[in-house]
TORKOL-4160 file (C-alpha; in steps of 0.2 Angstrom, whole numbers, padded with zeros to 4 digits, m for minus):
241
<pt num="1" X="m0822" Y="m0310" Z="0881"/>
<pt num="2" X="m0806" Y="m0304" Z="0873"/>
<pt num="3" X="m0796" Y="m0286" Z="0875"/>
<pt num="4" X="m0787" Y="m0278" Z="0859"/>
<pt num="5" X="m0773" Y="m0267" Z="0868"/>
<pt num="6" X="m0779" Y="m0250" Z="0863"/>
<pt num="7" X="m0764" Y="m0237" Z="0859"/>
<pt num="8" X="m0756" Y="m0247" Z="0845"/>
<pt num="9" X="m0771" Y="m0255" Z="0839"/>
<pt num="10" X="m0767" Y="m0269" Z="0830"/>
<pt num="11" X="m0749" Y="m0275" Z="0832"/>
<pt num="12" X="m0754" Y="m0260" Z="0828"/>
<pt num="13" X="m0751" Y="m0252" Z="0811"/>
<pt num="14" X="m0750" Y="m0270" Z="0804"/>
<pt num="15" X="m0768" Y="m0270" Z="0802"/>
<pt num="16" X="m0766" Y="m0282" Z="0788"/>
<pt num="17" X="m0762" Y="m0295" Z="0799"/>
<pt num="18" X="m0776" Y="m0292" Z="0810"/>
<pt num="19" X="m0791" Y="m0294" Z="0796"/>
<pt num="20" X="m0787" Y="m0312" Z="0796"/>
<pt num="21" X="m0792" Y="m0311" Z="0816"/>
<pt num="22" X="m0806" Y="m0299" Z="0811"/>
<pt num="23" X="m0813" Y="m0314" Z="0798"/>
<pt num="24" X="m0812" Y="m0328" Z="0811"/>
<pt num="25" X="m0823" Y="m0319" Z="0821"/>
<pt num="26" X="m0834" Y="m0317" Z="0808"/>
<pt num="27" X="m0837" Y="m0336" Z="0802"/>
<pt num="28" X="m0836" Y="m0342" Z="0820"/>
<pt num="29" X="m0845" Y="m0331" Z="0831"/>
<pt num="30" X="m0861" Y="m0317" Z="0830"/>
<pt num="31" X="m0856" Y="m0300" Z="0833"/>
<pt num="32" X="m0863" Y="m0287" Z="0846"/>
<pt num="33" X="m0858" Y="m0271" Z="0856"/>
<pt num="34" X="m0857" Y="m0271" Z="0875"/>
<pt num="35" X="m0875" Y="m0265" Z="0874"/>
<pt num="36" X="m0882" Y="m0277" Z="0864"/>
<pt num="37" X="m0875" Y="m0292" Z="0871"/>
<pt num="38" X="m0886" Y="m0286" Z="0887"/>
<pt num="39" X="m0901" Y="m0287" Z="0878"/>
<pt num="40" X="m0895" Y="m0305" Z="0871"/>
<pt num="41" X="m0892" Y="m0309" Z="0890"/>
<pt num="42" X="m0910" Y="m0302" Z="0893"/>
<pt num="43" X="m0917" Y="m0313" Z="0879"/>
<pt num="44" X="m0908" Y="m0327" Z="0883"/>
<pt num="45" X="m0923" Y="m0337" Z="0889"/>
<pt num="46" X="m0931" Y="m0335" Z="0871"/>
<pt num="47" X="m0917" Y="m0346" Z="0861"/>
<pt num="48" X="m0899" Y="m0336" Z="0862"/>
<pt num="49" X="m0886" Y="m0347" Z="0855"/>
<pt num="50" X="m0870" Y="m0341" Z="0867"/>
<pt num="51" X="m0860" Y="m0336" Z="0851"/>
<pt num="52" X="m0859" Y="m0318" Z="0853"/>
<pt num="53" X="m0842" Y="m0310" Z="0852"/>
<pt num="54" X="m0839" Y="m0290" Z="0858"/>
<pt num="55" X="m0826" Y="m0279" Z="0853"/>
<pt num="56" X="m0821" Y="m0265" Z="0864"/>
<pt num="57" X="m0808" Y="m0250" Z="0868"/>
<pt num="58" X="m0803" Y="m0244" Z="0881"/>
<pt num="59" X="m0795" Y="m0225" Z="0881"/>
<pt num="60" X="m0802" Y="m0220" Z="0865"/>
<pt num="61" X="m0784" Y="m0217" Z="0857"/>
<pt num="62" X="m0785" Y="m0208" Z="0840"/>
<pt num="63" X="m0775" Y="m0222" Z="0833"/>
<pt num="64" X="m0793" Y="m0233" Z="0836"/>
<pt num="65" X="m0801" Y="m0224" Z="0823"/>
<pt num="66" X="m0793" Y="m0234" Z="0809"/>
<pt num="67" X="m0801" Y="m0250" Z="0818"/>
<pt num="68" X="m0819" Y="m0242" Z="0815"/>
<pt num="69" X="m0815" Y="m0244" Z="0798"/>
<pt num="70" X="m0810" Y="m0260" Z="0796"/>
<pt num="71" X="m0820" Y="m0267" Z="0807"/>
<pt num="72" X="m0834" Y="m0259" Z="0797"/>
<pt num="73" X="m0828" Y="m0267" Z="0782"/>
<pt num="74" X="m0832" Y="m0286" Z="0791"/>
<pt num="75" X="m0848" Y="m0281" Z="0799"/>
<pt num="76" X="m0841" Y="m0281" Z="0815"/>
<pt num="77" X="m0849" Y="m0269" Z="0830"/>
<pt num="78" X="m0839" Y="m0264" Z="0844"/>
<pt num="79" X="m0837" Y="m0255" Z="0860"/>
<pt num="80" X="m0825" Y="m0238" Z="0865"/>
<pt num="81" X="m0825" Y="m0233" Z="0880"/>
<pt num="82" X="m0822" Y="m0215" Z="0882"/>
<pt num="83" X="m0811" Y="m0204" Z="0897"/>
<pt num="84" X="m0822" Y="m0188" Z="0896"/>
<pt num="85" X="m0808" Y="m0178" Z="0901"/>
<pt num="86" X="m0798" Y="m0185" Z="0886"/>
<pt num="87" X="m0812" Y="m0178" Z="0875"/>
<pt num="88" X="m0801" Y="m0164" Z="0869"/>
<pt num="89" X="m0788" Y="m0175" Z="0857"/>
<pt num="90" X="m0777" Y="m0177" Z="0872"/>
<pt num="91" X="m0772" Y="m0189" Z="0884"/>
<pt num="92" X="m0776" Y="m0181" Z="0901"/>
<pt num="93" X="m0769" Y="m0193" Z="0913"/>
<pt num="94" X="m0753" Y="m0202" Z="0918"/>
<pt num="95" X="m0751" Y="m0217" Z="0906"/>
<pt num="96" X="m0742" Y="m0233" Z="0917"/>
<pt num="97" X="m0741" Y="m0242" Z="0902"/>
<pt num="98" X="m0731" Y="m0227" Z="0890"/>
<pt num="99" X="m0731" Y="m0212" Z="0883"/>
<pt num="100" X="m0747" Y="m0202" Z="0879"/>
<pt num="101" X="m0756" Y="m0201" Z="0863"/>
<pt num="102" X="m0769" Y="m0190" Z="0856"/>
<pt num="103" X="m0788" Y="m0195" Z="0860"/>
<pt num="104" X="m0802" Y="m0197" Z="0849"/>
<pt num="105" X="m0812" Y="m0178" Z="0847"/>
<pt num="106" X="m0832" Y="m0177" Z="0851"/>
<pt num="107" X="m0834" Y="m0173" Z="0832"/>
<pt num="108" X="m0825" Y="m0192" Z="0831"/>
<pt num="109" X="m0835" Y="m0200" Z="0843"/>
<pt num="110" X="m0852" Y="m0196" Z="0835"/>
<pt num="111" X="m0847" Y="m0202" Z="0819"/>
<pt num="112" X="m0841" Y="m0219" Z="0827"/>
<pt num="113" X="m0861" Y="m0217" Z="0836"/>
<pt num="114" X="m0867" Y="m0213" Z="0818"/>
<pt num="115" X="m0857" Y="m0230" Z="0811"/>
<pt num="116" X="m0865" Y="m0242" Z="0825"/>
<pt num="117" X="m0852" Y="m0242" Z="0835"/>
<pt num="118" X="m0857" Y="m0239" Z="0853"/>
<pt num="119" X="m0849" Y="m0229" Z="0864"/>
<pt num="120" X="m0846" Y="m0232" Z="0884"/>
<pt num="121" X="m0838" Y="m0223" Z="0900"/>
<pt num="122" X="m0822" Y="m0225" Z="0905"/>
<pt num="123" X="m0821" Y="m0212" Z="0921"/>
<pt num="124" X="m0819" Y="m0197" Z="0919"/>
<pt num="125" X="m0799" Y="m0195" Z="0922"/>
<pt num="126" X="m0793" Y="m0212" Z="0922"/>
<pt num="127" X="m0789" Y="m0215" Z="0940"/>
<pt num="128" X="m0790" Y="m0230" Z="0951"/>
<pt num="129" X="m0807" Y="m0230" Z="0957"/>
<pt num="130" X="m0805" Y="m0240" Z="0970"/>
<pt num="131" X="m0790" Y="m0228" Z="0978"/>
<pt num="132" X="m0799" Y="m0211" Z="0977"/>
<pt num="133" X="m0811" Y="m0204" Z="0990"/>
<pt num="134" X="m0830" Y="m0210" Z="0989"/>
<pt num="135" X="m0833" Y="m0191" Z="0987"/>
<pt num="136" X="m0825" Y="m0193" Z="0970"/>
<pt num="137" X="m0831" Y="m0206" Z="0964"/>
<pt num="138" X="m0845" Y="m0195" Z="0958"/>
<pt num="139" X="m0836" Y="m0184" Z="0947"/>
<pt num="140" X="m0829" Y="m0202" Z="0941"/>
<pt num="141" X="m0845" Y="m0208" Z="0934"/>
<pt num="142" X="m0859" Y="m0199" Z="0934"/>
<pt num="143" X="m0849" Y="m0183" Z="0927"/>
<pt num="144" X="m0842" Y="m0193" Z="0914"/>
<pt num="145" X="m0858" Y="m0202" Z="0911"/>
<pt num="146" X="m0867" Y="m0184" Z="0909"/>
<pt num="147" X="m0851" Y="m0174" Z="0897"/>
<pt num="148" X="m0850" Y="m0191" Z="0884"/>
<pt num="149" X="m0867" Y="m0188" Z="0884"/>
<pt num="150" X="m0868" Y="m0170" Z="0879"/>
<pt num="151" X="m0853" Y="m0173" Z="0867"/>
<pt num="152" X="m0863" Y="m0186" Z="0856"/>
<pt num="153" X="m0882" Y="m0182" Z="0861"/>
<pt num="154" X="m0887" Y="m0199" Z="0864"/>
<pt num="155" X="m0887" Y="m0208" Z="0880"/>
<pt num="156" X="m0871" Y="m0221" Z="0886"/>
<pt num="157" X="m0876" Y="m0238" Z="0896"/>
<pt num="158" X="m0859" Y="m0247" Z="0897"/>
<pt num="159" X="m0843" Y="m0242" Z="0907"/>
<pt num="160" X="m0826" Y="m0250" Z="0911"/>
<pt num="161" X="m0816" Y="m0247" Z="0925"/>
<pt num="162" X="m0800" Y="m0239" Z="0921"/>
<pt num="163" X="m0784" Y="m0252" Z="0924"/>
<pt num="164" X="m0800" Y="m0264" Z="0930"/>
<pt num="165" X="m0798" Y="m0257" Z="0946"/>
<pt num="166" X="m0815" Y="m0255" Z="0955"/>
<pt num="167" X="m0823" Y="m0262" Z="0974"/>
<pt num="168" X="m0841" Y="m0264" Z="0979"/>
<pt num="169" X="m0842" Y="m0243" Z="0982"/>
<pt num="170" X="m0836" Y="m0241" Z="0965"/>
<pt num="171" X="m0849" Y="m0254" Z="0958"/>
<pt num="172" X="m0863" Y="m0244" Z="0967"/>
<pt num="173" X="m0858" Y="m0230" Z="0961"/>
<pt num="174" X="m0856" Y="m0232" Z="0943"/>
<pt num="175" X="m0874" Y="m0242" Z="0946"/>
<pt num="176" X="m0881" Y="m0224" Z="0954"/>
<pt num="177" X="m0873" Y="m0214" Z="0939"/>
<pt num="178" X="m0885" Y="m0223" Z="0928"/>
<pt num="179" X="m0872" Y="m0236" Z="0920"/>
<pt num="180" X="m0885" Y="m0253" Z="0915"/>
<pt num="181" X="m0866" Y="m0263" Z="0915"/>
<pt num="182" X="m0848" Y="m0263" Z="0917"/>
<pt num="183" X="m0831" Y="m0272" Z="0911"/>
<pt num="184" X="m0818" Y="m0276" Z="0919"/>
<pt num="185" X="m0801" Y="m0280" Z="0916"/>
<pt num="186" X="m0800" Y="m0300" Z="0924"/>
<pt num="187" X="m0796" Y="m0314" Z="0911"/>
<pt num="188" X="m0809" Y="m0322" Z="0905"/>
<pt num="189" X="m0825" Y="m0327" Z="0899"/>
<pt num="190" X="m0843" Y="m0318" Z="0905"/>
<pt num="191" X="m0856" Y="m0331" Z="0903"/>
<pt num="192" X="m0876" Y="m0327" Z="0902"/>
<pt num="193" X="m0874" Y="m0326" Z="0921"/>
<pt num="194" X="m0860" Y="m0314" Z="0926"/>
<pt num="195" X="m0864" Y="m0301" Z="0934"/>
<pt num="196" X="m0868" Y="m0285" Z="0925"/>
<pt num="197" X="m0855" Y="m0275" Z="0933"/>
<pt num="198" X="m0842" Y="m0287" Z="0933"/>
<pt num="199" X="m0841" Y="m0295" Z="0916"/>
<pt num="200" X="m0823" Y="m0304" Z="0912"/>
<pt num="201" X="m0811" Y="m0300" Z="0896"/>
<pt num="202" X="m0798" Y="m0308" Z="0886"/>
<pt num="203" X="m0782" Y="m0298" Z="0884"/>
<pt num="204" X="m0776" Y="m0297" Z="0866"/>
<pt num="205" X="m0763" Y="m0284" Z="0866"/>
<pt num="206" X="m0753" Y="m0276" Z="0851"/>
<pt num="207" X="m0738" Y="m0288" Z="0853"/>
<pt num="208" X="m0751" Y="m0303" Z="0850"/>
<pt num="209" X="m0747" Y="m0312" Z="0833"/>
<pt num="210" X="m0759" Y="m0321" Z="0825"/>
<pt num="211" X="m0754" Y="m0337" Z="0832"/>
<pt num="212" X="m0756" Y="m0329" Z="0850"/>
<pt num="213" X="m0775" Y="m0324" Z="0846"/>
<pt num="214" X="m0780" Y="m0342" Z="0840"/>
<pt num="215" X="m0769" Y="m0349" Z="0857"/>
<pt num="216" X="m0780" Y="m0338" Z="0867"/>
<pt num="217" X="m0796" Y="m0342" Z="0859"/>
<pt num="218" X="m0792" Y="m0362" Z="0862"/>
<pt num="219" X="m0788" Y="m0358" Z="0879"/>
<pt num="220" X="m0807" Y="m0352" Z="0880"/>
<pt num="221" X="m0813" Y="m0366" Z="0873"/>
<pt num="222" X="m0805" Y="m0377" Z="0886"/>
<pt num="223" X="m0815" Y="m0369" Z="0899"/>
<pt num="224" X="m0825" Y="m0376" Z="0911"/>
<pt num="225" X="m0841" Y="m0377" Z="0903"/>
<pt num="226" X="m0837" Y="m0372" Z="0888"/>
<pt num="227" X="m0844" Y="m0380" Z="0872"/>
<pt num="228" X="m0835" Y="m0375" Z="0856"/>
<pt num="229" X="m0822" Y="m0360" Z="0855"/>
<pt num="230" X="m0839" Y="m0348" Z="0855"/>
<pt num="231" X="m0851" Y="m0359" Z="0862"/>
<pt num="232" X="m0862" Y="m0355" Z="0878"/>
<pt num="233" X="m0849" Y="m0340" Z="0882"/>
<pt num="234" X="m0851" Y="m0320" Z="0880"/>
<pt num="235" X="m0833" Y="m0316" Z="0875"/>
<pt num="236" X="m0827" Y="m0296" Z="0876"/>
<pt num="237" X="m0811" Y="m0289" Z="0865"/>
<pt num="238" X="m0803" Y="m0273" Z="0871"/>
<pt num="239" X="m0791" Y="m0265" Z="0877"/>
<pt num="240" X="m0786" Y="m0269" Z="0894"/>
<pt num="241" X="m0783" Y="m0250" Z="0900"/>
């Protein structure tokens, strides 16, 4: 699993360096969103290669929107993972890593639904779960879980905890708000056997040349039980947010 860094996707504008990442993917590895990679781990009794790759977002920043778009153009699914609150075209929480941006609109999100991109929960105000009360940990999923859902009319499966913060009680809780799985933001790869609500990314953020993604993807490869850069893995690229 991998993790595009979300705000300036890309490197970020320089998206034209990018589609040569983006056509890698495409010879080396089968394509899938958080959701479908569940049913491929599901399946996998029945003849699943390991060589599925899944893109994903964290944050939902407007500037993401282009990535729909070009990764459309390569047949490439992905995954964004949506602050509810943030709904509005505006970041509604304190950024550690910089200064806010505007969000992705419901209107926005639909049409990423409507292109077979899938869209996931990402709390509802970006806090560290694993710091707030048990209390609020409610309003953190099942909330978020239940205004994504109104927004695009279709019901959300996947979540990924904000700055990959979580603990067993935050677990649970995203499992009783109805989420089916969860990312996090630990490096590495989530093989047919990670567990559902813990599955590992691979950070690629917007200063990563192209150089930088292949390094990464060799790094995979060396793995422990790892067998070809896409072999016998389920590999995740987001934002790490």
């Amino acid at each position: 699993m991998a993790n595009f860094s979300a705000q300036n996707y890309l490197a970020c504008a320089r998206a034209e360096n990018k589609v040569v990442e983006h056509a890698y993917l495409r010879r080396k590895a089968q394509r899938a969103s958080v959701g479908q990679i569940a049913c491929l781990q599901a399946k996998s009794a029945v003849g699943i290669d390991g060589s599925q790759v899944v893109i994903t977002f964290d944050d939902a920043y407007a500037d993401t929107l282009h990535a729909a778009d070009l990764l459309g153009r390569f047949n490439l699914p992905a995954t964004w993972f949506v602050v509810s609150s943030a709904m509005v075209g505006q970041c509604t929480w304190f950024n550690e890593e910089g200064p806010k941006g505007p969000t992705l609109l419901g209107h926005q999100l639909r049409h990423l639904a409507r292109c077979g991109m899938e869209i996931g929960g990402h709390s509802r105000t970006h806090r560290r779960m694993a710091q707030i009360q048990v209390s609020e940990l409610t309003s953190e999923t099942i909330q978020c879980k239940s205004e994504i859902e109104d927004a695009l009319g279709c019901v959300i499966t996947s979540f990924s905890y904000p700055y990959g913060n979580y603990d067993e009680l935050v677990v649970q809780a995203t499992i009783e708000a109805g989420f089916e799985r969860a990312c996090t933001t630990e490096n590495g790869i989530a093989r047919i056997d990670t567990e559902k609500f813990k599955l590992r990314r691979v950070g690629i953020t917007a200063n990563d040349t192209i150089s930088d993604f292949a390094r990464k993807m060799l790094i995979l490869n060396d793995h422990p039980g790892a067998k070809g850069v896409f072999d016998s893995t389920r590999r995740i690229i987001g934002y790490r947010g």
